[in-house]
N, C-alpha and C positions, 0 to 999 in steps of 0.2 A: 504494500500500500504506500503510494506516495504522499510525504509530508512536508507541506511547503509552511516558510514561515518569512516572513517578509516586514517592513515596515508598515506600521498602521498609518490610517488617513485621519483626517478629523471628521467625525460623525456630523450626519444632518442634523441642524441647531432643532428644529423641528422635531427630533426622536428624542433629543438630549432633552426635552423639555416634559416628555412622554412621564407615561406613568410608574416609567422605571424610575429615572431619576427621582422623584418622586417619595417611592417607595424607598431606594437606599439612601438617601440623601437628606431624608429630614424635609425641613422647608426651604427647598430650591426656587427660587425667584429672581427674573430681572431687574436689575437696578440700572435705571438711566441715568449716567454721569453729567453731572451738572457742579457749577463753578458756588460761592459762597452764596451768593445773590438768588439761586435757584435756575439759571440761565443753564439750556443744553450745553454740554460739550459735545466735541466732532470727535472727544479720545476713544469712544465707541464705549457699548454694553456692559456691565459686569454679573453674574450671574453671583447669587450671594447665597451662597450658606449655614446659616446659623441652627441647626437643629432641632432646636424649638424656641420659641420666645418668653416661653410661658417657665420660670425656674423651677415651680413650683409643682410642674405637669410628673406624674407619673411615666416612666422611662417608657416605651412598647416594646416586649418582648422581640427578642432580635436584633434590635435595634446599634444593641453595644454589646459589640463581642471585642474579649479582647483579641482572638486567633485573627480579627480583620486588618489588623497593625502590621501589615506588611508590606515592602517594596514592591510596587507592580513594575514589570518588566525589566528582571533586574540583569547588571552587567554579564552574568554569566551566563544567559540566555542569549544575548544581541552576540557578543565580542568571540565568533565562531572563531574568527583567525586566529585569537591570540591561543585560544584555550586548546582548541582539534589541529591546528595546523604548524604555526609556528611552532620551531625545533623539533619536529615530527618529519618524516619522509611523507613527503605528498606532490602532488602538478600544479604548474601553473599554466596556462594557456594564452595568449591574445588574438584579439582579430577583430574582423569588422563587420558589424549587422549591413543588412538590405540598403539602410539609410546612410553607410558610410563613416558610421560612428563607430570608435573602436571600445570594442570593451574586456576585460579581464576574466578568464574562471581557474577556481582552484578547488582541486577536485582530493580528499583523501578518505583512504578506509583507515576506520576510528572503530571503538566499541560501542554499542546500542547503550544510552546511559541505564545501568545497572540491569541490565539484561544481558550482557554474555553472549550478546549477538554481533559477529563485524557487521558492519554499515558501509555504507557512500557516503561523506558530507561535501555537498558542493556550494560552493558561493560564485552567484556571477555578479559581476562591478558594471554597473551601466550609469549612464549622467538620466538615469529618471531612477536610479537606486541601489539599492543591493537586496537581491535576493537570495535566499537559501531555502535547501533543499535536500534529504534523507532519502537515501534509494538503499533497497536491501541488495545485499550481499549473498552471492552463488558461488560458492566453487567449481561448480561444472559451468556456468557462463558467464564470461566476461564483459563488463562494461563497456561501452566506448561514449567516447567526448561527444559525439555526435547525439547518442540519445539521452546524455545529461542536458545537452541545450532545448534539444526536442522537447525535454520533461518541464524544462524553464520557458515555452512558448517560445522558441530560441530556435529557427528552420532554417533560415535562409540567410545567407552569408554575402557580403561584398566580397570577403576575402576569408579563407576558412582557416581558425583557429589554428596557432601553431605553439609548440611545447616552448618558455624558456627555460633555458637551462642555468641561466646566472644566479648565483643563492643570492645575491644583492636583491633582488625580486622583492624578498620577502620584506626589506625596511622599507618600502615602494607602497606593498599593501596594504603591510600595519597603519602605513597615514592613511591607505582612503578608510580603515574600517572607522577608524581614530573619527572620523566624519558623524556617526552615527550618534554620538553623542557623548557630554563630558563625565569622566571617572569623579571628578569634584568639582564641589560644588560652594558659590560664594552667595551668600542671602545677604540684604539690610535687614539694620535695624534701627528703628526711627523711636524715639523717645517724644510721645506727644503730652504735656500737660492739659490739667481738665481745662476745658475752655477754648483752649488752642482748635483754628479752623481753617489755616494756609499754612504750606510748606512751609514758607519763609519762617513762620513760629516755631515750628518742630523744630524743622535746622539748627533754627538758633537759640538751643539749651542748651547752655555752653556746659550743666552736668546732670547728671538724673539722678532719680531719687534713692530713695533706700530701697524699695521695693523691684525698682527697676534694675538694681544695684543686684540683689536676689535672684532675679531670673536672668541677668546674663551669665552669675553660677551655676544656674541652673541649666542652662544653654552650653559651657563649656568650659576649658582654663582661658583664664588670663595670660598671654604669652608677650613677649618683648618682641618688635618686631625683627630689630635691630639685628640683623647673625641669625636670623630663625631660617632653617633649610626646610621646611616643609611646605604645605603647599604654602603660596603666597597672595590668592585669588586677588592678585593684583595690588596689592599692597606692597610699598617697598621698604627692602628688608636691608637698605642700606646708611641713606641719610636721614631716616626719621619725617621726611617732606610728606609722609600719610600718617600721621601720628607716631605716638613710642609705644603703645601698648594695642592689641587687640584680643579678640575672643576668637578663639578653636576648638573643633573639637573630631573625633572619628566616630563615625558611626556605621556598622556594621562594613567595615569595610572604605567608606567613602570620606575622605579629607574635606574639612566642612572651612571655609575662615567667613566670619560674618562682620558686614562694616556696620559697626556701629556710630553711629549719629554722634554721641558724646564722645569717643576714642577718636573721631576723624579731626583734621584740623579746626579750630575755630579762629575767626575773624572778626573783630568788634568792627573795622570800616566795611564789609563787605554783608551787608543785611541778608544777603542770596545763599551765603555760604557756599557760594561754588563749587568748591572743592570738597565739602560732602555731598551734595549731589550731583558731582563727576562719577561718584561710587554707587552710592544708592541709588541714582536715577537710572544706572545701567544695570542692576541686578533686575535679573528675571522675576524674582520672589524677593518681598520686602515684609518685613514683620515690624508691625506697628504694637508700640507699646503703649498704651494710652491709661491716662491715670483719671481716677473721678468714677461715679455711679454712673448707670445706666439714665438718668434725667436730663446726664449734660447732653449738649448736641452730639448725635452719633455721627462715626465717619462716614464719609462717603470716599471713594475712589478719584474722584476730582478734585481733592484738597490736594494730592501730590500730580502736579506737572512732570510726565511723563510719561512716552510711547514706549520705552521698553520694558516697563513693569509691567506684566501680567497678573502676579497673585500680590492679594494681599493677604498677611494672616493681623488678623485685630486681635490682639491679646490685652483682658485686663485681669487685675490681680483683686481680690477681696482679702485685705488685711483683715477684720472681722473673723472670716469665713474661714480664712488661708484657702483658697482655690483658685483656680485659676478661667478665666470663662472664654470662650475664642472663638472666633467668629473668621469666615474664609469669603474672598473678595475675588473672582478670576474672570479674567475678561471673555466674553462669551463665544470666544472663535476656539479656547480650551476646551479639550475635549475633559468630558468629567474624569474623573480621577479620586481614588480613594483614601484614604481608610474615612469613610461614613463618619460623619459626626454623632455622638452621643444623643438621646434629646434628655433630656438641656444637654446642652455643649460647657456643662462645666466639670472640672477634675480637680478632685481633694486630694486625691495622690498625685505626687509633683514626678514623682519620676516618670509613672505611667503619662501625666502629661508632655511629659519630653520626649518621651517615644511615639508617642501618636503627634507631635509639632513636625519633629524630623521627619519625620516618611511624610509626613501630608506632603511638607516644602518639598523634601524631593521626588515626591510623585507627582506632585505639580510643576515641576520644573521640566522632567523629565514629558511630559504633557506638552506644556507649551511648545516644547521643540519639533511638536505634529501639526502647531500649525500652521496655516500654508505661510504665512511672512516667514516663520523658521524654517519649514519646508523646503519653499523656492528658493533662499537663500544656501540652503545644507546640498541643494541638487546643482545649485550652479557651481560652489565650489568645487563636486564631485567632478560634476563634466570637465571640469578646469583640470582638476589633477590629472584626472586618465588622460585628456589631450596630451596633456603636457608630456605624463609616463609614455605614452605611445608613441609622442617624437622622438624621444629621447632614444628610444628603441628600434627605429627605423634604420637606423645607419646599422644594426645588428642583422636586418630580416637576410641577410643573405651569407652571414656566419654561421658559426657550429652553435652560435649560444642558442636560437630557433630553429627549430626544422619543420620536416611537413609530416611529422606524424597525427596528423590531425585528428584522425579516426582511429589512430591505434587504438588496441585494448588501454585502458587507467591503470595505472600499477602495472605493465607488463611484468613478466621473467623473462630478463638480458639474456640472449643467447651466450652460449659460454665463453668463444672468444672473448667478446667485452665484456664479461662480467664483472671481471675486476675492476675496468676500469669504472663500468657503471656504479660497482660497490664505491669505486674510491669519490667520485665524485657526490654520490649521497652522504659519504660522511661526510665533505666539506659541506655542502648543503644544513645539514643538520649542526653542524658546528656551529658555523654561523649563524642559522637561527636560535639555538638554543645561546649564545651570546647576546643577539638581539632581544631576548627574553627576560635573562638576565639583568641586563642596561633598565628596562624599562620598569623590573620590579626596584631596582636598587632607585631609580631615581623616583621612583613614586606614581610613575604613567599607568603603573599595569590595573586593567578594572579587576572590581570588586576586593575584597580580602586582600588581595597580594599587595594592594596599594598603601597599604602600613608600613611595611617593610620600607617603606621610599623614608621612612622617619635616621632608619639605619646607616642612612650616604654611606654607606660603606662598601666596598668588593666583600665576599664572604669571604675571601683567602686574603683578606688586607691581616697583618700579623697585629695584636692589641698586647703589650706587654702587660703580665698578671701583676706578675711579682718578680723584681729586677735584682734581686740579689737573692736564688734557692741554690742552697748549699750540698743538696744530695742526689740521686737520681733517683727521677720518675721512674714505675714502672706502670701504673695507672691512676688514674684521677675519674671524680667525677662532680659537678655543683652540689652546693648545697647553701643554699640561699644567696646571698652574695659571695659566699666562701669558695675553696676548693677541699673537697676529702679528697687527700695525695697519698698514695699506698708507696714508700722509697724503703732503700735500705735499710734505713735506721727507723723504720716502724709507718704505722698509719696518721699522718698530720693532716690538722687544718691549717690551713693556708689562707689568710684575707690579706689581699694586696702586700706591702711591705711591714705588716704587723710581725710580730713575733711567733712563729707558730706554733699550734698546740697540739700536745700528742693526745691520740685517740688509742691505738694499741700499739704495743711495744715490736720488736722486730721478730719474736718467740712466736707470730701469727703473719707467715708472709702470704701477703695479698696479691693474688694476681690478677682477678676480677674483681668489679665492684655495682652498685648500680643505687643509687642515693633516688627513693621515692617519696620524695616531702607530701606527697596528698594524701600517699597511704600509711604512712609515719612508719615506712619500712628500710633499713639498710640492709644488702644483700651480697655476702662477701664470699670470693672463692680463695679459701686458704691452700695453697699447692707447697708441698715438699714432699716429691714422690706419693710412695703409696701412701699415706698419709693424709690424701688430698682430701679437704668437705667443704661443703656448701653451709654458711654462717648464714642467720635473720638474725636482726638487730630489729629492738623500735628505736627510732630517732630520738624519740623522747625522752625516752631512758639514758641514751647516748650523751642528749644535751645537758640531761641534768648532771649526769657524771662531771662533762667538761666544765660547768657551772658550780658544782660543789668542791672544784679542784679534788675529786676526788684521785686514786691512785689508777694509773697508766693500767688497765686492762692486757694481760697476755694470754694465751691461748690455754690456760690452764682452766681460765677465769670466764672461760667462753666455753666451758659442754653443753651445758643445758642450751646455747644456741646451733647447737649442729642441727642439720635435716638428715633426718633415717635415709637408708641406703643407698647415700653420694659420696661414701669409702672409696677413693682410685679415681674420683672424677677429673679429667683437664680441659672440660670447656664447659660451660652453661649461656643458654641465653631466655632472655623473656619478652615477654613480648609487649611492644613500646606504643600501640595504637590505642584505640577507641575502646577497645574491648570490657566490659565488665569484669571478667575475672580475672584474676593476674595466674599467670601460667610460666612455670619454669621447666626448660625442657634440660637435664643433665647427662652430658656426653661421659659414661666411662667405657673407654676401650670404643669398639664400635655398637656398646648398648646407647640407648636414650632411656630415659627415666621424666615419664611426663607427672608433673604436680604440680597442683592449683592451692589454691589458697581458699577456705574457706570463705562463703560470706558469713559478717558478723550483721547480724539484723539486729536493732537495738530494741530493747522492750518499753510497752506504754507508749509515752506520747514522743513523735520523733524531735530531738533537740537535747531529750533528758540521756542520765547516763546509764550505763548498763549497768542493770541490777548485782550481775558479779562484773567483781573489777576487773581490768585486764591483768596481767600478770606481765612480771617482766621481762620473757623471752615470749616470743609470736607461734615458737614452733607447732604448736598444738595445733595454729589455723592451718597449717600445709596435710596436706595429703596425697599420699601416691595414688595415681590412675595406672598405668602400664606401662607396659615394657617395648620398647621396639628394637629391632635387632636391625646394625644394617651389613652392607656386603665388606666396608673397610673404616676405620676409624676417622670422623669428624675432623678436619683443621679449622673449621670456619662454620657457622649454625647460627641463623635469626630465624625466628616466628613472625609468620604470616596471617596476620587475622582474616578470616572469612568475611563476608559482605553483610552474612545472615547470623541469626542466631542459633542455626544450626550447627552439623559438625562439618566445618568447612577448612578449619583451620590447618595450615601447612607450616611445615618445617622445611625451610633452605639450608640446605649442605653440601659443604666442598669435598670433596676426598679425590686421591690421585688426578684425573686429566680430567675433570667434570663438577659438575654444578646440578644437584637434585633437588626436587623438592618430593616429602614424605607426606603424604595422609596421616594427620593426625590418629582420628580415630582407625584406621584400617592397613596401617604403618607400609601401605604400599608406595611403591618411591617411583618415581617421574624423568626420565633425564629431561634439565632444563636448558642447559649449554656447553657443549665439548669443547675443551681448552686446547686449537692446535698449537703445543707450543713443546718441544723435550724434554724441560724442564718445567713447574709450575709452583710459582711464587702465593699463593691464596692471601689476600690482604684484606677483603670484608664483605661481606652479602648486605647491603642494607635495603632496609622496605621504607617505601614511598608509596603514599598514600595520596588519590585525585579524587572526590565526589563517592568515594567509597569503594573506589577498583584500586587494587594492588598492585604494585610494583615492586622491581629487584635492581638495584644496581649492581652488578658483580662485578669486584675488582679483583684483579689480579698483572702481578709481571707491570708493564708499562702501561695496562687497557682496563678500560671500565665499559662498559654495555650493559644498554637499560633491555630488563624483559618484564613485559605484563602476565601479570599471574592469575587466572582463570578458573577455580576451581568448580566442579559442578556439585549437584546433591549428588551421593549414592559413589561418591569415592572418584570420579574418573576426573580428568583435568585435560585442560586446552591450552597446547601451545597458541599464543597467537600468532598470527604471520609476521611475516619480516615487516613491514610497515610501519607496526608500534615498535623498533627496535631502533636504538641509536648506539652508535659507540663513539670514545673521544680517549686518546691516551696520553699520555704526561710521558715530560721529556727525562724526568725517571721515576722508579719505583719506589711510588710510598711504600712507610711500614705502619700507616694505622688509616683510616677517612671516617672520623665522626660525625656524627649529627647533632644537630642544636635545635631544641625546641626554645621559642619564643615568644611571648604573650604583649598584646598591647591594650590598654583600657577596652572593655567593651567587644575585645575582638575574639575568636577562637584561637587558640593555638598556631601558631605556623611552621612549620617545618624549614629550616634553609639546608642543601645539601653541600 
């Protein structure tokens, strides 16, 4: 079945007015923009929002949900290049429609999201849009270019489609998708006094109140702007010429900076304040802050002079009451846009009022840019670029970087003579774009979630000195809050920056694993000296107090009651670092596995209170063995793979001799996942990466690392994927370790950098 997905239009004002809107929207009505005096304006319609008017009205079921607080159309849905294509093996194509206009398609097989299906994702670039498109996946029949345009209303050609080969292509594209609309986002915010009834008033509060004071805390931090590397939504972050202080904030993802009205410059000869409505007057969405009861004159939309504001959000505060009451102003060519107003439209909870402000503002922003003024404007830039990229390319059409494979099969298999060379040229291809990827999440462009990480300016391999004078050798480390637990010679220490460090255990417990879980107040240590070798749990808390009560350096005499049952002889352990609820440790002795989880602790009565019996100060009691798996040669190398489901899905990656396995948890059956052609083989780390809930493997070894997607199905069998989701990149020499960094930012989920 074919699934197209395309940009929206703006709806007939006619249906928007229907009994839908209606129904989710509370009391929907047009407001005619008119000046102080009551005289029309030409600034066109505003359709007003208010929910109910009546405060005192009993809510209608349905009405307020809070599951309706959420982003409509959000970046990971639009930004196909960034996420399915860029640094992934895939086509690009050019040519020229019936009309003479040239346009772009990029066509790759990806996985069905969370269905375990390969697919088609194709996007074609034309100056009236971009559209996309899902075609299923046959093994026995191949695609060709011709019936993706066919499926796109795409027949007839001026000039028919040809392959480029240049990986430069891909920074080319990334700006037209870049078109579709912005990763962040810049709002006003206007400080009105009660009474106030023209701009020129508002403007010129040279400070706001205490309450106003309150909800821009509420809105976000306070930041200097002066040296601030995040976003900048146009504020400058050099000489101070747009004030010294503004409000930031992230949310879900998306870099917010908001001008506010009091932060921007103020002018005592300049009655206009110019130079704050240089900012505000050009924000899409402006949030009015207005102080006074409902008696005083309410706003209208005509009190602010301006054609590029489309929303307004009316916010006033009830010091009384403490709530918040908010009223939506959007000019009538937006198309409607959610999350539904409450009826009343007021909120005692401040936080939940911040989250239903944010999304309104940026789903109404995200709105406006359907219609047609943003429209026409977003299609004419498009046309502009592809011209421009199609010129640019023309002095190529008769080189090796195009050719006329127009109709080939998508994704051929290279006949073997050039195979290699076809291999070698997909790795630079993919190189490049996974750099391009890179660039874009470091500086903060990349949509949705990744665009945090732009907070980091940093390369992930930029080196950050810890601690500039340690005196012994590493042999593993891992965080533990701001600190480092370092496992060296001379015993287990903590390490904060250049403090003096503190021992944890004495050198009588030599650590060769570790794994520091501050959520689950677990330490997880693998004691190795020959057969001797066990698997230590720690609670942290236990730990902390020790190091707090100075009490006496803990040796391995002092540690039995932390050993785990039968991990006698063990030399490798790993666990598993994802999403997963239960924490699972899989223990490597010889070539057995020894799989153990950890109990859940359910807390009794009411959740918050403490467990009726106390915990005890070793955790052993929560672990428990499940079984045994046997494999054909003894483990160098072993990470856990969590499954998708809550089933048994879960897999174990293992290196031994010239290969790369992954085992069935529960039915300890093993997989080959990658054959190491090499004489020798250096094994340096398996790690799992995680996208939308599909698994990944980085396997490194020797000078080479190569990504494979891991597939697993119910009932034990597993699915290589094709070469397509497969990249490799290798360093100019041989690491001996490649970690992972998890890292968290206000409001955000976790992130992974590799």
């Amino acid at each position: 079945m074919k699934h197209f997905c395309s940009s929206s239009v703006s709806e007939d004002l006619g249906c928007r007015r229907g009994d839908f809107s209606r129904k989710h929207y509370g009391s929907v009505e047009l407001l005619i923009s008119s000046d102080a005096d009551g005289a029309i304006q030409r600034a066109g319609r505003f359709r007003v929002e208010n929910g109910s008017s009546d405060e005192n009205a009993t809510a209608l079921p349905g009405t307020w949900r809070r599951t309706d607080v959420h982003l409509e159309n959000p970046e990971y849905h639009t930004r196909w290049y960034f996420k399915y294509f860029l640094g992934q093996v895939h086509q690009n194509y050019i040519g020229n429609d019936a009309e003479k206009s040239p346009f772009f398609l990029s066509v790759t097989l990806s996985d069905q999201n969370n269905q375990r299906v390969p697919q088609y994702r194709a996007i074609l670039w034309r100056k009236t849009g971009t559209q996309k498109i899902c075609l299923p996946y046959s093994p026995t029949k191949t695609l060709s270019v011709k019936s993706i345009l066919s499926a796109m209303n795409l027949d007839k050609f001026e000039k028919g489609p040809r392959e480029i080969f240049h990986p430069e292509i891909q920074k080319d594209l990334l700006v037209l998708e870049e078109q579709e609309g912005s990763v962040n986002f810049k709002f006003g915010v206007l400080f009105a006094k009660d009474g106030q009834l023209t701009d020129d008033d508002m403007f010129s509060n040279e400070i706001g109140s205490d309450a106003f004071q309150k909800f821009l805390n509420l809105l976000g931090d306070t930041i200097t702007l002066k040296g601030w590397t995040g976003y900048r939504g146009g504020l400058d972050t050099k000489n101070d010429t747009t004030g010294i202080h503004s409000v930031y904030t992230i949310y879900q993802g998306h870099e917010i900076m908001f001008h506010v009205s009091t932060m921007l410059p103020y002018s005592k000869e300049n009655k206009q304040q110019v130079e704050r409505k240089r900012h505000i007057g050009n924000d899409i969405v402006t949030i009015v802050f207005q102080e006074g009861e409902e008696p005083s004159p309410a706003f209208k939309p005509s009190m602010i002079r301006s054609h590029f504001t489309h929303i307004f959000a009316l916010v006033r505060y009830d010091q009384q009451k403490d709530n918040y009451r908010l009223k939506i102003f959007s000019e009538e060519s937006v198309p409607l846009f959610g999350p539904p107003l409450p009826s009343p439209p007021v909120f005692t909870d401040h936080q939940e009022f911040r989250d239903f402000l944010l999304v309104k503002l940026i789903n109404g922003e995200k709105a406006t840019l359907e219609t047609p003024t943003f429209a026409q404007k977003r299609r004419r830039t498009l046309d502009m670029l592809i011209r421009s990229l199609y010129q640019d390319l023309m002095p190529d059409l008769h080189k090796n970087m195009l050719n006329r494979r127009s109709f080939s099969d998508v994704l051929p298999e290279s006949p073997k003579s050039a195979r290699k060379k076809e291999e070698a040229r997909q790795a630079e291809f993919v190189r490049i774009g996974q750099a391009l990827k890179l660039k874009s999440i470091v500086r903060g462009d990349a949509p949705s979630s990744l665009v945090a990480s732009g907070i980091c300016k940093k390369e992930p391999w930029e080196p950050q000195c810890f601690c500039s004078n340690f005196p012994h050798e590493a042999v593993c480390a891992d965080p533990w809050g701001q600190a480092l637990l370092v496992s060296t010679d001379a015993g287990v220490l903590l390490v904060d920056d250049d403090l003096p460090s503190v021992p944890v255990f004495d050198k009588t417990l030599p650590v060769k694993q570790m794994h520091v879980l501050e959520a689950l107040d677990l330490l997880i240590l693998r004691a190795d000296k020959g057969k001797d070798a066990r698997i230590f749990v720690f609670r942290l808390s236990a730990v902390q107090r020790g190091i707090e009560g100075k009490q006496a350096v803990k040796g391995k005499c002092d540690c039995r009651e932390n050993k785990l049952e039968k991990t006698k002889g063990c030399h490798l352990y790993a666990i598993n670092t994802h999403h997963s609820k239960e924490l699972r440790i899989v223990v490597a002795i010889r070539n057995k596995l020894l799989l153990i989880t950890r109990k859940h602790n359910k807390p009794s009565g009411v959740t918050g209170m403490a467990l009726l019996s106390p915990l005890s100060e070793s955790p052993v009691e929560e672990f428990q063995y499940i079984r045994e798996i046997c494999l054909s040669d003894s483990p160098a190398v072993m990470t856990l793979v969590d499954g998708p489901t809550e089933e048994s899905d879960n897999l174990i990656c293992v290196a031994y001799r010239h290969q790369f396995d992954v085992v069935n948890e529960s039915t300890g059956e093993a997989f080959r996942l990658h054959h190491v052609e090499a004489s020798r083989v250096n094994f340096v780390a398996a790690i799992d990466v995680y996208e939308d809930g599909e698994a990944g493997l980085l396997l490194c070894y020797n000078y080479s690392c190569i990504y494979k997607k891991v597939c697993p199905f119910n009932g034990g069998s597993f699915l290589v994927q094709p070469s397509a989701s497969d990249f490799q990149f290798c360093w100019n020499q041989a690491p001996c370790a490649i970690g992972k960094e998890t890292f968290c930012h206000p409001g955000l989920p976790p992130e992974r950098l590799i």
